[in-house]
C-alpha angles and dihedrals in degrees: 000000000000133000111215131185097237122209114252116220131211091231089040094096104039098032085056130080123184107193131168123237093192129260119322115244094230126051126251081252086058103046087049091048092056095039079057088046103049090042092052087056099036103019097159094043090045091037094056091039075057097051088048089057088050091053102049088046077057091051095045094054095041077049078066100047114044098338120073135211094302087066101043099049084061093056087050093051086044086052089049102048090044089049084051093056092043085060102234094105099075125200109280091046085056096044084053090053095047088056088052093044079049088058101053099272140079129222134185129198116255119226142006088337118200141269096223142346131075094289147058108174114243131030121196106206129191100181110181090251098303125135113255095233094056096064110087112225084054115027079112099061131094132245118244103228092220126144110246113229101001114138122277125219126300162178119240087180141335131228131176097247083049100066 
């Protein structure tokens, strides 16, 4: 694990939706079960879907440095498509992200996603400029009021007694 200083792009908050999808219908506990589950089965096929959502979090922070919303919304794209095959985006969230990708942008789920039901928490959206609620697919989701870009939790230092 590493904690880097991102650059912090002048695009980067208004390029950038979060919008929620609703509650997914299994629990983080359960989606990871199932990812265990599907790498012991298949480790070199779940292993390399792995490596592909590495590298487009790779992309995605190389899009903030020297690259621009063009760049990131491919890594994006790459993240989606790699979530899909890993099986924790179901049907109806895909079918979401497909209407904003027909519209120009391109949008992934955040977090652990879901392996069935008509949610799967949080969508990250890059819409090509376009309102939210003029997208249809998901015109009918709320916007996550985050602040895009602002610092995460960390550790200035550890200590034994600390932890």
């Amino acid at each position: 694990m590493r904690f880097d200083d991102l650059p912090r792009p002048e695009w980067l908050p208004n390029a950038i939706r979060i919008l929620d999808s609703g509650t997914p219908g299994q629990t983080t506990g359960a989606v990871v079960t199932a990812v265990r589950r599907r790498y012991e089965e298949e480790p070199e096929r779940t292993a390399a879907v792995f490596d592909r959502i590495g590298a487009a979090v790779e992309s995605f922070r190389a899009a903030l440095g020297d690259g621009g919303p063009r760049d990131a919304a491919a890594a994006i794209a790459d993240g989606h498509r790699a979530l899909v095959e890993l099986g924790v985006v179901p049907p109806a969230v895909a079918r979401r992200i497909a209407s904003v990708e027909a519209a120009g942008g391109t949008a992934k789920i955040s977090g652990a996603g879901a392996l069935e039901g008509e949610s799967a928490g949080a969508l990250i959206c890059m819409l090509a400029g376009r309102p939210e609620e003029t997208v249809d697919g998901i015109s009918d989701l709320e916007p996550v009021n985050a602040a895009i870009g602002a610092d995460g939790l960390r550790f200035e230092s550890r200590t034994a007694d600390r932890l």
